[in-house]
C-alpha positions, 0 to 999 in steps of 0.5 A: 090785227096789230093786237094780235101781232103786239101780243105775239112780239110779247111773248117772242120777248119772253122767250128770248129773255129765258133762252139767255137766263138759261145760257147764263145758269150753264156758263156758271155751272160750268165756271163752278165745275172748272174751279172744282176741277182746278182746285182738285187737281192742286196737292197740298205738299209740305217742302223744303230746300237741302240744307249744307253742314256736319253730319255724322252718321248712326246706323241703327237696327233693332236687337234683343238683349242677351245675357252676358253668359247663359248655362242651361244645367242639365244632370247626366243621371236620371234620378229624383232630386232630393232638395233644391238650394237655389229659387228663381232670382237666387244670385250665385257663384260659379261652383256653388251647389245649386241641388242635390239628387237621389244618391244612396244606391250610387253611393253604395256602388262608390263604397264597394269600388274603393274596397276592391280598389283597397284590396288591389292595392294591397295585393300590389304592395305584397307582390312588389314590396313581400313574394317578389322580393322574398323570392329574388332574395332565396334566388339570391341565396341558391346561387351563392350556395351552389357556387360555394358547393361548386368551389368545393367540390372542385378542390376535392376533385382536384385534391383526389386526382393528384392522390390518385396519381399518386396512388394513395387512393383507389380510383373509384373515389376520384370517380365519386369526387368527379361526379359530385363535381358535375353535380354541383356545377349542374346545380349552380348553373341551375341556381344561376338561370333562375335568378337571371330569369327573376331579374329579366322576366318574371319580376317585370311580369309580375308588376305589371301583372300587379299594375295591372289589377290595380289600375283597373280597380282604381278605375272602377272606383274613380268611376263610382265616384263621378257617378256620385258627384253627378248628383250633386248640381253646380253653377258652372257660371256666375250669376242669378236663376232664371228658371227652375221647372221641378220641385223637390221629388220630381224625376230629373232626366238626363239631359233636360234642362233642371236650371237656368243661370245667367250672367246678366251683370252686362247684357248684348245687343246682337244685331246683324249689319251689312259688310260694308257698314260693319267694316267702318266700325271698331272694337270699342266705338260708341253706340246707345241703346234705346230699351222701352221704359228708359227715358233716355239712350243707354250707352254702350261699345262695340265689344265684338265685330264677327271676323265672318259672314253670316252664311245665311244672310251674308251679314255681319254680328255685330255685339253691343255690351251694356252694363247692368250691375244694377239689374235695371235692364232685363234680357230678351227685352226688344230694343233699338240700338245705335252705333256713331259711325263716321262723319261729312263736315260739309254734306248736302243733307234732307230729312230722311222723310223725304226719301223713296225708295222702289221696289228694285231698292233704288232711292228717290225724292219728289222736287217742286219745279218753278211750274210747281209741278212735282218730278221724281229725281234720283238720289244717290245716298250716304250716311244717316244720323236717324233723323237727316241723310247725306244725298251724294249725288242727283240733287241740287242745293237750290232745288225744292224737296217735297218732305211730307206728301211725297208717297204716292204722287204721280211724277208731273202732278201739279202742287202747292207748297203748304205749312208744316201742321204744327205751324199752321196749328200755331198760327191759329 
């Protein structure tokens, strides 16, 4: 009996001693569970306070370099070209002939042009200078020899009426002498018209009859020969070729592109700001223009504020020009552009790292709170250098701003302010 019993206070002993075992294991999975969950919950987030200085502002943008000025040079005739004086890369002048087409039949059309042009022009000088002279000269004449026939017969007439009255003579010579005397006055009068319609009417008609022909035959040739100098291609620009798709033989058309010049001796940079920024700048200001494979920031001036908004984008184009006598910089490169604007001696300012911005453009930051619980606080914002930006409004100098970390934490997230990396690489 006390055996029995001895045997069973063992085994109650054991199974006390596992109960308590067990309640042990679980309260140390369960603090273990709790550390994991608590260390989970920790953020890593780099920050810093707001610094106060100068700052001045750098608006940037991106552009594409644009030639100077560009000509695509198209013939106005459709023929074959008959040789080319010019290839890609050929530096030329504005005038210089760049091709020559096929021009044997509209040289022929010039030629017969400029010999009807010839014979107009003689027959002008003949009407104006020979027949209409000769003729104003003969009616010329014809008056003053029937006003001499007239004054004649007049004193005959005279004479054999006072003989008549006398009667010495028979009364049909005075009758004979009257008559011729209205015959010649007749023909005077006759003499007379003539030369005043010469002078007022059929000479002015005449030369611009003459005028007339002549002005069209010249026309005919002038336009012969601008038919001919269409075929002969010029630079309307200086500067290099940077595209001809024909070869000598092939068909030019009218209207197609035969060749390319460019002005790139200085190249801009267009880029389109809005208003507000665009007003504070001026023709002249500084800016640099960042081109892949330069080391270092191109300078460049602001050459051209548009004086309008762009209607599609309510924008202002702004142009950047750059020189480029060298050629080291080529158009259509993608680049980075930046224009010195105005600057704050005194300014709040933060990386611009630190900086969110919402779907309806508002801007934020994420600050740590002494509870080290990050909060979402709203900035107002001034200008930028590229790297830092003004906070006008919303943030207090003492505060601690979240700088990396920051995009998508939840507002009351619980953080711990860590090393930046290349410290913390240095540190090792």
């Amino acid at each position: 009996m006390k055996a029995s019993s001895h045997i069973e206070m063992r085994t109650a002993g054991r199974g006390a001693a596992c109960f308590l075992i067990a309640l042990s294991i679980l309260f140390i999975q369960g603090c273990k569970k709790d550390t994991e969950s608590t260390s989970a919950a920790l953020v890593t987030v780099q920050a810093e306070r707001p610094q106060v200085g100068e700052i001045s502002e750098h608006i940037m943008a991106d552009a594409t370099l644009s030639p100077l000025a560009q000509a695509a040079i198209s013939p106005k005739i459709t023929a074959p070209v008959r040789k080319f004086y010019v290839q890609r890369g050929s530096k030329v002048k504005a005038g210089e002939l760049l091709a020559v087409l096929e021009n044997h039949d509209l040289t022929a059309q010039a030629l017969d042009s400029k010999g009807q042009y010839d014979a107009a022009a003689a027959t002008y000088d003949m009407q104006t200078k020979a027949q209409l002279l000769e003729d104003y000269r003969k009616a010329e004449l014809d008056v003053a020899q029937t006003r001499a026939q007239l004054k004649l017969q007049e004193e005959i007439a005279a004479s054999r009426e006072k003989l008549l009255k006398e009667g010495a003579i028979a009364g049909r010579d005075y009758d004979t002498a009257v008559a011729a005397l209205v015959q010649a006055r007749s023909s005077y009068d006759i003499a007379e018209n003539h030369l005043t319609s010469l002078q007022k009417v059929s000479h002015e008609d005449a030369l611009k009859q003459a005028k007339g022909q002549l002005s069209s035959a010249k026309g005919k040739y002038l336009a012969a020969e601008a038919q001919v100098s269409y075929s002969e291609i010029r630079s309307p620009i200086s500067g290099i070729v940077t595209d001809r798709p024909l070869f000598a033989g092939e068909t030019a058309s009218s209207g197609s592109t035969l060749l390319t010049v460019m002005d790139t001796s200085s190249l801009l940079a267009k880029v389109h700001l809005a208003q507000t920024v665009a007003q504070r700048l001026n023709v002249g200001d500084d800016a640099s223009v960042l081109i892949p494979g330069m080391d270092d920031p191109v300078p460049a001036k602001v050459s051209l504020i548009s004086p309008a908004l762009d209607p599609g984008s309510t924008t202002v184009e702004v142009w950047l020009r750059i020189d480029n006598k060298a050629g080291k910089y080529k158009a259509g490169t993608p680049v980075r552009i930046s224009i010195a604007g105005r600057s704050v001696p005194q300014a709040i300012k933060i990386p611009l790292s630190a900086i969110l911005t919402g779907q309806d453009g508002s801007k934020s930051v994420m600050v740590v709170g002494p509870d080290s619980l990050a909060h979402t606080k709203a900035v107002q914002l001034g200008i930028s250098d590229g790297k830092d930006v003004q906070v006008e409004q919303g943030l207090d100098r003492s505060q601690m701003v979240i700088t990396t970390g920051a995009y998508g934490l939840d507002d009351g997230t619980k953080v711990t302010i860590g090393k930046p990396e290349e410290k913390s690489g240095e540190a090792k």
